[in-house]
CHARMM-style PDB file with segment names, atoms N, HN, CA, C and O in Angstrom:
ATOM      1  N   UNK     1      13.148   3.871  -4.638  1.00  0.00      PROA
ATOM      2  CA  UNK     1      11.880   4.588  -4.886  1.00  0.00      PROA
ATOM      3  C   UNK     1      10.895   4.358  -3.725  1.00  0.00      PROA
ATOM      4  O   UNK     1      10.058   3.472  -3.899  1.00  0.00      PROA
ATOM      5  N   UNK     2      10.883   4.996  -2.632  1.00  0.00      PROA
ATOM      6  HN  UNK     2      11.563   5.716  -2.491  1.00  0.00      PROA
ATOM      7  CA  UNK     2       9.834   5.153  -1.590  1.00  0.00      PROA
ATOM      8  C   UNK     2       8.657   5.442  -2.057  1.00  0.00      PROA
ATOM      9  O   UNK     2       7.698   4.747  -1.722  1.00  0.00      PROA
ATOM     10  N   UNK     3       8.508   6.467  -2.875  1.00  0.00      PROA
ATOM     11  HN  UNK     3       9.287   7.031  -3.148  1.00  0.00      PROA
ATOM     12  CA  UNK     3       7.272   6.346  -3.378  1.00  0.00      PROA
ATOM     13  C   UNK     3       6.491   5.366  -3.704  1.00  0.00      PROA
ATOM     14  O   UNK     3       5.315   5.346  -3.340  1.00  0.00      PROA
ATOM     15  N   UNK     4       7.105   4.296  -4.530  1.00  0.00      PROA
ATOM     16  HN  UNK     4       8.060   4.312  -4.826  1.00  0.00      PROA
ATOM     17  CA  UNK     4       6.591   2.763  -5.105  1.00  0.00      PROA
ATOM     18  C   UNK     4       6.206   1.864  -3.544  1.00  0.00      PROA
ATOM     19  O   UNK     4       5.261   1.110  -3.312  1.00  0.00      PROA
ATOM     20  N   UNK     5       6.912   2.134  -2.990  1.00  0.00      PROA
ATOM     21  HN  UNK     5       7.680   2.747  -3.178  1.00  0.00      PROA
ATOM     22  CA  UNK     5       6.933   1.146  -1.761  1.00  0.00      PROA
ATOM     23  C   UNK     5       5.576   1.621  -0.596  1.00  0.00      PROA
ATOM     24  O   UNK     5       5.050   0.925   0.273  1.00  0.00      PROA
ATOM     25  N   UNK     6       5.359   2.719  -0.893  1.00  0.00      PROA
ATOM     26  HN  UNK     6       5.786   3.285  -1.598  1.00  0.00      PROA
ATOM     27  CA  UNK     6       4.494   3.371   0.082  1.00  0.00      PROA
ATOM     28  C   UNK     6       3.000   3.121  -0.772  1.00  0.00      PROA
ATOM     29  O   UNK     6       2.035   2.515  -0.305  1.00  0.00      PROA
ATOM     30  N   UNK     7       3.059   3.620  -1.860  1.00  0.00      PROA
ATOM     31  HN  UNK     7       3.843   4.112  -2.239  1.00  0.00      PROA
ATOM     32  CA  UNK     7       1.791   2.679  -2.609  1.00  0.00      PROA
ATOM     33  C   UNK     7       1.590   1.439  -2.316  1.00  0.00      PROA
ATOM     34  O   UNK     7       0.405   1.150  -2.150  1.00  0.00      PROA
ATOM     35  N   UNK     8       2.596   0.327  -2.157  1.00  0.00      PROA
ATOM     36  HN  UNK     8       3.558   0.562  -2.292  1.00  0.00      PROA
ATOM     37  CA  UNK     8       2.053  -1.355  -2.155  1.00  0.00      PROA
ATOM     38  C   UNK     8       1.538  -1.113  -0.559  1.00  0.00      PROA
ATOM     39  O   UNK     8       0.505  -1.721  -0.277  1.00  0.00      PROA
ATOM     40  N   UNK     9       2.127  -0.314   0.489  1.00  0.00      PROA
ATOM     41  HN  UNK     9       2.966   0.179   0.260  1.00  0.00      PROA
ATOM     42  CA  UNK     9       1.717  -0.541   1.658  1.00  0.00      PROA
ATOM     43  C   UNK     9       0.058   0.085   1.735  1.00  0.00      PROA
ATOM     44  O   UNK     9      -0.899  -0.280   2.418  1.00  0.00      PROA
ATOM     45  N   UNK    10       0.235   1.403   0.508  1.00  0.00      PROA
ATOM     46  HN  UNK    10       1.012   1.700  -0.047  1.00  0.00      PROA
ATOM     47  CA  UNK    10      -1.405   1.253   0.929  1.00  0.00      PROA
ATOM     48  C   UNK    10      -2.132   0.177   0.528  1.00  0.00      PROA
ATOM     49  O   UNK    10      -2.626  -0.676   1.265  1.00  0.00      PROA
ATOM     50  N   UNK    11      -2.203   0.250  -0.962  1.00  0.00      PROA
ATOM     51  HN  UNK    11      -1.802   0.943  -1.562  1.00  0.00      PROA
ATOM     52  CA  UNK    11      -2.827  -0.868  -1.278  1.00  0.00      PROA
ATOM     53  C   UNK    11      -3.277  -2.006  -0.441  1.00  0.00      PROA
ATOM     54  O   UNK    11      -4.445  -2.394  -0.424  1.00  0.00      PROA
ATOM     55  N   UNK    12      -2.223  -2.582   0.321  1.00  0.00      PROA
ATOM     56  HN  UNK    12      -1.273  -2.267   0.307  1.00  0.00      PROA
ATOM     57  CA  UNK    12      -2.086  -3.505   1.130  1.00  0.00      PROA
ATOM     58  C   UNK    12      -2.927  -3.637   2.255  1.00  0.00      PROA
ATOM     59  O   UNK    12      -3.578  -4.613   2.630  1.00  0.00      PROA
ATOM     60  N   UNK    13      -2.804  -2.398   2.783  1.00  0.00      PROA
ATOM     61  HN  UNK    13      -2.275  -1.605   2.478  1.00  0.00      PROA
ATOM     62  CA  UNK    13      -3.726  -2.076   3.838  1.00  0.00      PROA
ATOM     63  C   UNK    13      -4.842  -1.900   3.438  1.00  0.00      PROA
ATOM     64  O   UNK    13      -5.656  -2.598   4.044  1.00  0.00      PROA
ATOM     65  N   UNK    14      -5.353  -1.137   2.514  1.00  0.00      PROA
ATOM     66  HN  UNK    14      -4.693  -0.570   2.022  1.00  0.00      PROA
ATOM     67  CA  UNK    14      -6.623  -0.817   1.973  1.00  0.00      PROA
ATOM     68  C   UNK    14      -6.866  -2.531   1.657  1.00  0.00      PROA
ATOM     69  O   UNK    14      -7.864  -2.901   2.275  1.00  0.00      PROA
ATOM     70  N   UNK    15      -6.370  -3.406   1.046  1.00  0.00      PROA
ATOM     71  HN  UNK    15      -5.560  -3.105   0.543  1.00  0.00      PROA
ATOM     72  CA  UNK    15      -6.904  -4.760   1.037  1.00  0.00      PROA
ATOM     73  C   UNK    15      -7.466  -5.465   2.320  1.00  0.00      PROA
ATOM     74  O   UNK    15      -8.464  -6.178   2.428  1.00  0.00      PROA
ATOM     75  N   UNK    16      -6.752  -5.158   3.056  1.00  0.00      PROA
ATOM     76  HN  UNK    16      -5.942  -4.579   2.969  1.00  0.00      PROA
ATOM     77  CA  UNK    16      -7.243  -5.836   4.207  1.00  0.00      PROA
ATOM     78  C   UNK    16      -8.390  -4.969   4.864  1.00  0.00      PROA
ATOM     79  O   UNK    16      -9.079  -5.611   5.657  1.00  0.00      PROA
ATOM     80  N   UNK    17      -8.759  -3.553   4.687  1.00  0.00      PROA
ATOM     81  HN  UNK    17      -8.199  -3.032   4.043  1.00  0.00      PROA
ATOM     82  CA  UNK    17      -9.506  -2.910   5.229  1.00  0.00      PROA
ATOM     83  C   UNK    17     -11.004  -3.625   4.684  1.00  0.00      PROA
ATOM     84  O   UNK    17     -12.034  -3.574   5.356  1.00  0.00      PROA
ATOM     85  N   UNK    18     -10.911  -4.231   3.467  1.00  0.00      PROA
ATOM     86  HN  UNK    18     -10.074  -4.272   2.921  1.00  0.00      PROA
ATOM     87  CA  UNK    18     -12.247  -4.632   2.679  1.00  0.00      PROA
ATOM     88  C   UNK    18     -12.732  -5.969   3.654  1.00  0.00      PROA
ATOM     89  OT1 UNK    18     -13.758  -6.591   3.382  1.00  0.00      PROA
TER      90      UNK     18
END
């Protein structure tokens, strides 16, 4: 599921963007 995996990377990024 790429889809699932491409969400945690935003997330991820968006975390660190804060």
């Amino acid at each position: 599921m790429p889809d699932l995996s491409r969400n945690l990377v935003h997330q991820r990024w968006l975390l660190k963007l804060v």
